[in-house]
C-alpha positions in Angstrom: 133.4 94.9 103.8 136.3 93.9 102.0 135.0 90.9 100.4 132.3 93.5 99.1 135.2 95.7 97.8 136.7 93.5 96.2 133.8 92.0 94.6 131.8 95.4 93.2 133.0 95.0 89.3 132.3 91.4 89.6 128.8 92.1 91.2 128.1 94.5 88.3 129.3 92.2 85.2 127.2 89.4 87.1 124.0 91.6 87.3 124.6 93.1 83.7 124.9 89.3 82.4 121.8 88.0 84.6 119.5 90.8 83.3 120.6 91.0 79.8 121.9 87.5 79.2 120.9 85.2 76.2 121.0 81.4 76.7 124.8 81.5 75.6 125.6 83.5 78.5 124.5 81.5 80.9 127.5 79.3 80.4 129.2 82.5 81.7 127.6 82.9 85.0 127.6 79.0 85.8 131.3 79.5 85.3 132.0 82.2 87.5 130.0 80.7 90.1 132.2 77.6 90.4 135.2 79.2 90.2 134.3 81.7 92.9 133.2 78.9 94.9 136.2 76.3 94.8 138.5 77.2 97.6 141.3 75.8 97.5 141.8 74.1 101.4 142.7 71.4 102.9 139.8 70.0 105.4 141.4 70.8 108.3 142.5 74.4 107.6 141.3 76.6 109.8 138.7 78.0 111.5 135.3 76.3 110.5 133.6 80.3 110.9 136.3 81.8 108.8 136.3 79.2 106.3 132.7 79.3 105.9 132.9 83.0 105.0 135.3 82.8 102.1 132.1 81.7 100.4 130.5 85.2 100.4 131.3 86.2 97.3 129.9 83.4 96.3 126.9 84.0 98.1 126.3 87.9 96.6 126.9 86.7 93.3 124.3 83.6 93.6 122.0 86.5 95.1 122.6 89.7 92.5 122.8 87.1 89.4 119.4 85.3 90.6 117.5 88.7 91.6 118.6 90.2 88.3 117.4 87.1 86.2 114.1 87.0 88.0 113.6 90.9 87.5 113.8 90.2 83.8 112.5 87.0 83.9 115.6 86.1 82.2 115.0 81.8 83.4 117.9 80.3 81.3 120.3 82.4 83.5 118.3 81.6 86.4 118.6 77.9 86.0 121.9 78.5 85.3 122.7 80.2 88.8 120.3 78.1 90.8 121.1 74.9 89.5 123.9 74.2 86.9 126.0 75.9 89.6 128.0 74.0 91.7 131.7 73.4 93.8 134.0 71.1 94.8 133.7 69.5 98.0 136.7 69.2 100.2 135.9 66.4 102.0 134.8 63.9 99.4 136.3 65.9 96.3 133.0 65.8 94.6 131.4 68.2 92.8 128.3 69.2 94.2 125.1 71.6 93.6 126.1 75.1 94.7 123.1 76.0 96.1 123.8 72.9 99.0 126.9 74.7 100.6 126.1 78.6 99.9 123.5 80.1 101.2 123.0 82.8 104.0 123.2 79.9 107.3 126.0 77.9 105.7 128.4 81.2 105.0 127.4 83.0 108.0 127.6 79.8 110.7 124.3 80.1 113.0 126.6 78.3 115.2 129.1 80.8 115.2 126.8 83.7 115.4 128.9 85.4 112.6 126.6 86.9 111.5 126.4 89.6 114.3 129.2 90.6 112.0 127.0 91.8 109.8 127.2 95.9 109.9 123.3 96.0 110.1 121.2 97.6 113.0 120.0 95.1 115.8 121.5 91.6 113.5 120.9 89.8 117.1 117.1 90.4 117.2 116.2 90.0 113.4 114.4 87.1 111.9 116.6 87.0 108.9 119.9 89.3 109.6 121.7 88.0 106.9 119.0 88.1 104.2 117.8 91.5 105.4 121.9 93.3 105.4 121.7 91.2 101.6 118.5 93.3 100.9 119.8 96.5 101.7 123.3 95.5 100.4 122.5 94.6 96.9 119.6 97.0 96.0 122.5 99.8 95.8 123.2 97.4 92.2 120.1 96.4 91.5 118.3 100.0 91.8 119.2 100.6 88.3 116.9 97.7 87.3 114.8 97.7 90.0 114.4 101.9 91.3 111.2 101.3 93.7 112.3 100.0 96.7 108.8 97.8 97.1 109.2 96.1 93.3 113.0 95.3 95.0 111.6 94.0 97.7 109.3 91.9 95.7 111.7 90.2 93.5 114.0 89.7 96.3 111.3 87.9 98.5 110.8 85.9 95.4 114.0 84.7 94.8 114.7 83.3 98.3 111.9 81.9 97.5 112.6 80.2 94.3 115.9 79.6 95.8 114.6 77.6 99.1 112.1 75.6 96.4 115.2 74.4 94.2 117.0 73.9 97.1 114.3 71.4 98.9 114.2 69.8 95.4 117.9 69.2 94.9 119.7 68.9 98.5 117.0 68.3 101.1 113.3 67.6 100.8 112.5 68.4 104.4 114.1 71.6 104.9 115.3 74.7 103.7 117.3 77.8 104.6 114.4 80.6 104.7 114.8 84.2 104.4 112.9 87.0 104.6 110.0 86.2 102.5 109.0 83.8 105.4 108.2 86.7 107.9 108.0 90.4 105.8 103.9 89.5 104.6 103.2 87.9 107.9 100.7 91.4 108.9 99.5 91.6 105.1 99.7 88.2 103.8 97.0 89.6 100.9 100.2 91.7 99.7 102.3 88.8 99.3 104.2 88.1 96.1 104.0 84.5 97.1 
């Protein structure tokens, strides 16, 4: 909660930029996105868990900036979230895609089972805890761009989408970190965005 605290003028700038944005903006938001992202540790400085969660804010702004983009099909933004993003590695002080390090399993450590940190009803029996908490989370920014709560859902689903696409095509071809899009349609798969 206070990573979210700390983070809510940052979330709105980010969504503000992602939506309205022209193609010199999305300098901006490729900017902030490695800055947010490059922690500044040593490899063997604590916890693995607790590490892995100082990249949430990366993780909320990768998910407001790249709902927002889609919702206005703003694309230059979008790539420049999705793809022009990246960090520093701490092992092998490279710079790598973004996308590779945060995204909902990597932040919130399956291993760990952090996210039963998550202040969300039942996290332990949901599919996708983490992206359903982001859902619910982020459509308190997004309303003003997004008011129905089924268009929100849409775009949303879409993005992790788009997201688990780019991210097969840049970091691994033979898997992906899937999110809620991959079991909301499953009943009415004739309603699917995707």
């Amino acid at each position: 909660k206070q990573y979210e605290a700390l983070s809510e003028i940052l979330l709105n700038m980010f969504s503000t930029i992602s939506y309205y944005g022209s193609r010199k903006h999305a300098r901006l938001l490729t900017q902030t996105l490695n800055r947010i992202s490059s922690l500044p540790l040593e490899r063997n400085d604590g916890l693995v868990p607790l590490i892995n969660l100082q990249y949430y804010p990366a993780l909320l702004l990768l998910y407001i900036g790249g709902i927002s983009a889609l919702a206005s099909e703003n694309y230059h933004c979008l790539k420049a979230i999705l793809i022009d993003s990246s960090y520093r590695d701490i092992t092998s002080n490279e710079r790598k895609t973004l996308i590779s390090k945060v995204y909902t399993w990597s932040v919130f450590d399956s291993a760990s089972n952090t996210h039963k940190w998550l202040p969300i009803e039942n996290a332990e029996s949901r599919y996708t805890p983490i992206s359903d908490y982001l859902n619910q989370f982020l459509f308190q920014y997004l309303s003003v761009y997004l008011p129905d709560n089924r268009d929100f859902d849409e775009i949303f689903d879409l993005f992790e989408y788009i997201l688990n696409v780019v991210y097969m095509d840049l970091v691994d071809e033979y898997w992906s970190p899937y999110g809620s899009y991959a079991w909301r349609y499953r009943k009415y798969r004739k309603k699917a965005p995707i």
